[in-house]
N, C-alpha and C positions, 0 to 999 in steps of 0.2 A: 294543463301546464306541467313539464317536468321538471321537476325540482332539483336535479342534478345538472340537465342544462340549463336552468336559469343561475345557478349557481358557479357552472363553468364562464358563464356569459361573463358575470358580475364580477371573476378572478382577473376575466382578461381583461377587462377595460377597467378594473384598478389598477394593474401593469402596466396598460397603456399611459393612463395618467401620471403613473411616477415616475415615466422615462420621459414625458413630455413637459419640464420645470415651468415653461412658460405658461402653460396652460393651467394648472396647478396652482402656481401663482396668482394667475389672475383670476382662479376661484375660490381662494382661499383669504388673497390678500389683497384683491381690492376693493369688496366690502367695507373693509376694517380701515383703508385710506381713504374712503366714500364720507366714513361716517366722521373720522377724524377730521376733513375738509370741514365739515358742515356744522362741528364743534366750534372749528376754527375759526368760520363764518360769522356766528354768534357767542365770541368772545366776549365776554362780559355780559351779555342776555341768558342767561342761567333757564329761566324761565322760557322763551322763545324755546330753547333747545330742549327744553323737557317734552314741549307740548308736539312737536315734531319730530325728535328723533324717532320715537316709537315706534312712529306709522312708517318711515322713512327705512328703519329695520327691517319690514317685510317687503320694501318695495328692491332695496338695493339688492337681496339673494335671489328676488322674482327674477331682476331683470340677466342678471349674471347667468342665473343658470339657466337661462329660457334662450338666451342667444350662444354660449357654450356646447349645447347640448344636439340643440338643431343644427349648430354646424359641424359638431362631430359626425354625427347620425346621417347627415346628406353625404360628408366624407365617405364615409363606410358606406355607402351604395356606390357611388360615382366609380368607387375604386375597386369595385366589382366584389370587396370580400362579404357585401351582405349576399350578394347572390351566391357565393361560395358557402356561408355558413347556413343557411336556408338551403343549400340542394342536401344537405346531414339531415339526420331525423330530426330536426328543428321547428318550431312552430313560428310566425310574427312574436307571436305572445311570451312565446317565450324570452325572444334578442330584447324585445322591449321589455322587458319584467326583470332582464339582467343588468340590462341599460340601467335604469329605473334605481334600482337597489345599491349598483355603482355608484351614481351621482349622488344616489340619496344618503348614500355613506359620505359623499362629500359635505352634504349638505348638513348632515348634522353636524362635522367637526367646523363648517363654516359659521352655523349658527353656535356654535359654543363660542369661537372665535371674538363674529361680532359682539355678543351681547356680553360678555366677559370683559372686552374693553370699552363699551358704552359705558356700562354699569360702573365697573371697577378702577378703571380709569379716566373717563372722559366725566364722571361724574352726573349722568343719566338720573333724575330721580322718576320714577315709577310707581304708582300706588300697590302693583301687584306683584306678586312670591317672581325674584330672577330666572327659577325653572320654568314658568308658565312662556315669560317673555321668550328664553329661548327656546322650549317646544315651537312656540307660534311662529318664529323665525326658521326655526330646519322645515317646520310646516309647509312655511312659502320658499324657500328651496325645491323640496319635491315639487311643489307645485308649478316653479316654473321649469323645471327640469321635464314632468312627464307632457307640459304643453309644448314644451322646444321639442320632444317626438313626434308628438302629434303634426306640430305645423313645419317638418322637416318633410312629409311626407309628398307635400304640395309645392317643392324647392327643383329644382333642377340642376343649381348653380350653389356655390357656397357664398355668391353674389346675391342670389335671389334670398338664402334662408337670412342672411344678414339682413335685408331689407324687411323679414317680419318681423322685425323689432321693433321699429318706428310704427307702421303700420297696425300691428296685434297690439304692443305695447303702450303708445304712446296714448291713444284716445284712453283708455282705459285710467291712465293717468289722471286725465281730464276731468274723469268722473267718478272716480273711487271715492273722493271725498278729503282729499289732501286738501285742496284751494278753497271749495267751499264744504258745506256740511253738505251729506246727501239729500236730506229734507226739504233743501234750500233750492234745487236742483228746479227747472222746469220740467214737467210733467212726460214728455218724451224722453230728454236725460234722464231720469230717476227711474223709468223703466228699464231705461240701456243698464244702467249701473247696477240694476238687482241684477242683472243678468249675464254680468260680468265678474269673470274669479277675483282681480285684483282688489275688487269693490270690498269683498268681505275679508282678506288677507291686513287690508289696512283697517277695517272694522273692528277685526281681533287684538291687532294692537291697541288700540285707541282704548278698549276694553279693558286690557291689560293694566296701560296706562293708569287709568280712572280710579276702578276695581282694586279694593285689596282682596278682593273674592271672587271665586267663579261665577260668574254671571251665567244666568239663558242666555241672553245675548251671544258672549262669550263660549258656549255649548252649543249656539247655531253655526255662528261663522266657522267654529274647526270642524263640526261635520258636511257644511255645504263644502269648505275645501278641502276633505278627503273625498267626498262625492263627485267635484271634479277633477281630481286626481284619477279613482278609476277610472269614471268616463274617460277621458285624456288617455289611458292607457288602452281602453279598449277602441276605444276610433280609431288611437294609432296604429290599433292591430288590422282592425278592417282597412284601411286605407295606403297601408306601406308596403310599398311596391320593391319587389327583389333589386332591381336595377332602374339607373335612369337613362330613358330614350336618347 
């Protein structure tokens, strides 16, 4: 990897995003209207809203920047400039690794974002230190950020990369352990679910939540989702095609 074009990469697609407000917007600001709803929801259940919002923190920048990202990324093929920046001394690993650093610059000022006004405004109580809560949130940021590369690669359409949202995203929902406990899971589900990133995204929160300390636990779920982070980056490297047919 060259560290000056991944670098160039990551200039221009933060240029990109400050001239595009809408897009920007709605990775910045509709997290924080996500969570605010769901405050709202549970007006006067103080408690309800503790026990949920946490987990509910990792899922809302998952899905944001897992559906943003993938249909940037299919853009920039369709419209031939990834096969333009790919014929430059350029590697996949590279666009994606600048990609990557872009979003994931987003994603921390996102996760500052939300969990600033969880905590500090919506009134959010937590057993664990606010820094850990917002690491664990930019955390699942990247992570759905380098997964919208990955399964942008499999898109043809900015139709089709939309539709892995539902599809990628939604089961995983099912079984992260939002509705029920994981444990609780029948024996086929609870295999899907270790086997799934979002499973441990909202793991780590709940951790959080509990924990006024760092847990193992808590020291499993962030290295399994830096571990699919890489992978995610590196599949998307073998599998991203210059152009689409």
């Amino acid at each position: 990897m060259n560290k000056a074009i991944v670098a160039a990469v990551t200039v221009r697609v933060l240029r990109q995003l400050r001239r595009d407000r809408r897009t920007a917007a709605m990775l910045l600001v509709l997290p924080c209207v996500l969570i605010t709803l769901l405050w709202w929801v549970y007006d006067g259940q103080e408690l309800v809203f503790d026990r949920v919002g946490a987990p509910l923190l990792a899922v809302f920048p998952f899905i944001v920047m897992f559906l943003v990202t993938s249909v940037t990324t299919l853009s920039e093929r369709t419209s031939g400039t990834l096969e333009r920046l790919l014929a430059m001394p350029m590697g996949k690993l590279d666009f994606l690794a600048g990609y990557a650093l872009a979003f994931g610059a987003v994603a921390i000022v996102q996760g500052l974002l939300t969990t600033s006004l969880a905590l500090f405004v919506l009134g959010l109580d937590v057993a664990g230190p606010a820094w850990v809560l917002a690491a664990v949130a930019m955390l699942d940021g990247v992570l759905g950020t380098t997964l919208g590369l990955f399964v942008s690669a499999f898109a043809r359409t900015e139709f089709q990369a939309v539709q892995f949202m539902p599809a990628f995203v939604l089961p995983q929902l099912l079984v992260c352990g939002l509705l029920l406990p994981r444990d609780q899971l029948p024996d086929a589900l609870r295999v899907a679910s270790d086997l799934l990133p979002l499973s441990y995204a909202v793991d780590a929160m709940q951790q959080v939540s509990m924990h006024a300390e760092w847990t193992t636990d808590l020291g499993r779920d962030v290295v399994v989702l830096v571990g699919f982070i890489g992978g995610a980056l590196l599949l998307g490297a073998a599998t991203l095609r210059r152009r689409t047919p």
